[in-house]
Structure formats: C-alpha cells, structure tokens
N, C-alpha and C positions, 0 to 999 in steps of 0.2 A: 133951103128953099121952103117956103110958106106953103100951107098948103092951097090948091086952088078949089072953088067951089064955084059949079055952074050952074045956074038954077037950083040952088040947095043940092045938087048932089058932088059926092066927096070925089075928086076926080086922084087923090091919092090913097086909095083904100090901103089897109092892110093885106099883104101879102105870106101866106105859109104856103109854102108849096114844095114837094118832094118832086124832086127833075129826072134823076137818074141814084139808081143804084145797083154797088158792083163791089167785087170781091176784091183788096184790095192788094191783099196776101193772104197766104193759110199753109200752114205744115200739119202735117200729119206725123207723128214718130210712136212705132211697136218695138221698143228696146229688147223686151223679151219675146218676143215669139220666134218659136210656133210654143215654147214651153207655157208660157203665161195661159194657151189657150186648156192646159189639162186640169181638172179640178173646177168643182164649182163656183161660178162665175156669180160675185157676191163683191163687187168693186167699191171701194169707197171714193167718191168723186171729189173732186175741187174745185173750185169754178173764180177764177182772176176777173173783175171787171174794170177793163181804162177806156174813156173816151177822150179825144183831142177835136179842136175844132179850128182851121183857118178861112180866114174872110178873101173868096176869093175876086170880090167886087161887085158892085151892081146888084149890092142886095144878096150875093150870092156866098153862100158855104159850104166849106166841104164839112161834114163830120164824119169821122169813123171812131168804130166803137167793134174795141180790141177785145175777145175774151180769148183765154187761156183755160184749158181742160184739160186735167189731169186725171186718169183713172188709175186707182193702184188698186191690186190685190195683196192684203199683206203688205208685208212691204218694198216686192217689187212694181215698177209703173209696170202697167197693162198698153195704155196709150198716153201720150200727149197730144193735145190738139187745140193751134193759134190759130184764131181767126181773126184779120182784119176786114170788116164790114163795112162798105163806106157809101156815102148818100152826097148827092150835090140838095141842098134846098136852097128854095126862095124866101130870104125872109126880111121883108120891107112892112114901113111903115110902124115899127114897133119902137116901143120907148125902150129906154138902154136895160132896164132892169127885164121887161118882159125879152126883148132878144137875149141875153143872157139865161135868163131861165128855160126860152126852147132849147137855145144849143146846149144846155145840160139836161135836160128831161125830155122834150120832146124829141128833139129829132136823133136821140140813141134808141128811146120807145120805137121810134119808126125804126130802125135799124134792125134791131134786137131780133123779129121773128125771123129775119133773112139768114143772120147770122149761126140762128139755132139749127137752122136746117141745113146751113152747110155742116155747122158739127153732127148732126142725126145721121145725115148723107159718110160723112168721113170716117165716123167710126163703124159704120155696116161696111163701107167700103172695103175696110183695115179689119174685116173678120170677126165684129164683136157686135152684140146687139147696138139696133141701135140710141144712141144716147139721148131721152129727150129734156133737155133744161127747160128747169121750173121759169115760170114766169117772173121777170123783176121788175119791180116800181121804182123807178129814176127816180122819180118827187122823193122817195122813201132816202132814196140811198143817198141824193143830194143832201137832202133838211140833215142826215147822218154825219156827213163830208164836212156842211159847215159846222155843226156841233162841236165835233172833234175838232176842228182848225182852232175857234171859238175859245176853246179849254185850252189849247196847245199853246195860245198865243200871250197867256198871263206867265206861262212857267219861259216864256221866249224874254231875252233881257232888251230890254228896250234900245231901240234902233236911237232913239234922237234926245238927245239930253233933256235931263224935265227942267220946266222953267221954274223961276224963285219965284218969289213972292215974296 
C-alpha cells in the first residue's frame, strides 16, 4: 500500500516500539555445591550470546535474546545460567535493510539489560555474588557476524555452477 499523505502530513510514519517484555525461560544449575562455595571466590566467566527473531504479524516481532553463563572456578563449574529474554516490538514502516538491522542490534540492545538482571538476580539467588555482565554492542558483534560469514563464504564451494564464457 502506498503511502497516504493529508495535508503534507505522513499518515504512515515509522513505528519502533517495545510492547511487552518477559522471561521466556531461564535455568539456573550449582553442579558443585555446597563444595564450590569453600576457597576463594576468583571465577572465570563465559558468556554465549544468540538472538532469533519471528514476524508475528502486523508489524509485530517477537525477539529473544538467549545468553548462557558459565562461571568455573578452576576447573570445576561454580554455576550455569540460560536465560531466554524476550520482547514483543513494533516495527513498521521501515525499509527491508533497516528492519533487519533493528531485529539484530536494536531490539537484543533493548533486551539485553533485562536479561542481565535476571542473570545478577540468579546467581545471588544460587549463593554467589552477584554476577554483573559487562555491556555489549550488537552493531559491534553484528559488523563481526557478518565479517566472519563474509571470509567463510570464499572457502564454502559454490552452490551453483559458474557460467562459460
């Protein structure tokens, strides 16, 4: 549909807008305690980031944005902790390339400090200080994602026969 304009003004503006956000699963797992808890508490962390996104209509998407945390001391775990973090937005009026780039950097960015605090929340919970993850820059990690695909994709043998000449 075209867009409509009434007296110069755009009656289809651009639309971002975060609707609802919720927890969408989360575990928590202390494989070792209570023994993990003796000795100086010096963990070395890990930190998994996936995000997925489906179109649930009308402008609408769900994104979630999965982290995984791993704390070990030594080399036994201390905690594991998945959290799936999820968001309904609104995102209309956007051309293909910029809707694609919210659902990968923006709206995990909005996600992300909810997320952190349930991890913060779960590992005080589970007995251990609690955990606070540094900040991450989507733009960062995506321009990374595609780089890597980018190189991956000369050593990948090609899908479709090259033509003659």
């Amino acid at each position: 549909m075209a867009e409509q304009k009434t007296d110069g003004i755009d009656t289809n503006p651009v639309t971002v807008a975060l609707q609802r956000v919720y927890v969408k699963d989360s575990s928590f797992e202390a494989p070792n305690s209570p023994a993990i808890f003796s000795g100086e508490w010096r963990p070395n962390v890990s930190l998994n980031i996936a995000t997925k996104t489906s179109e649930l209509g009308d402008g609408a998407y769900e994104a979630v944005l999965s982290l995984t945390t791993e704390a070990k001391q030594g080399d036994k775990t201390a905690f594991l902790i998945e959290v799936e973090q999820a968001g309904v937005f609104i995102l209309k009026g956007l051309q293909a390339e910029d809707l694609q780039r919210a659902l990968i950097t923006f709206c995990p960015q909005q996600l992300y400090p909810y997320a952190r605090e349930v991890v913060a929340d779960m590992s005080t919970k589970g007995g251990f200080p609690a955990l606070q993850l540094q900040p991450v820059n989507f733009d960062a990690v995506a321009a990374e994602a595609i780089r890597r695909q980018q190189q991956e994709q000369p050593a990948q043998p090609d899908a479709a026969p090259e033509a003659s000449h």
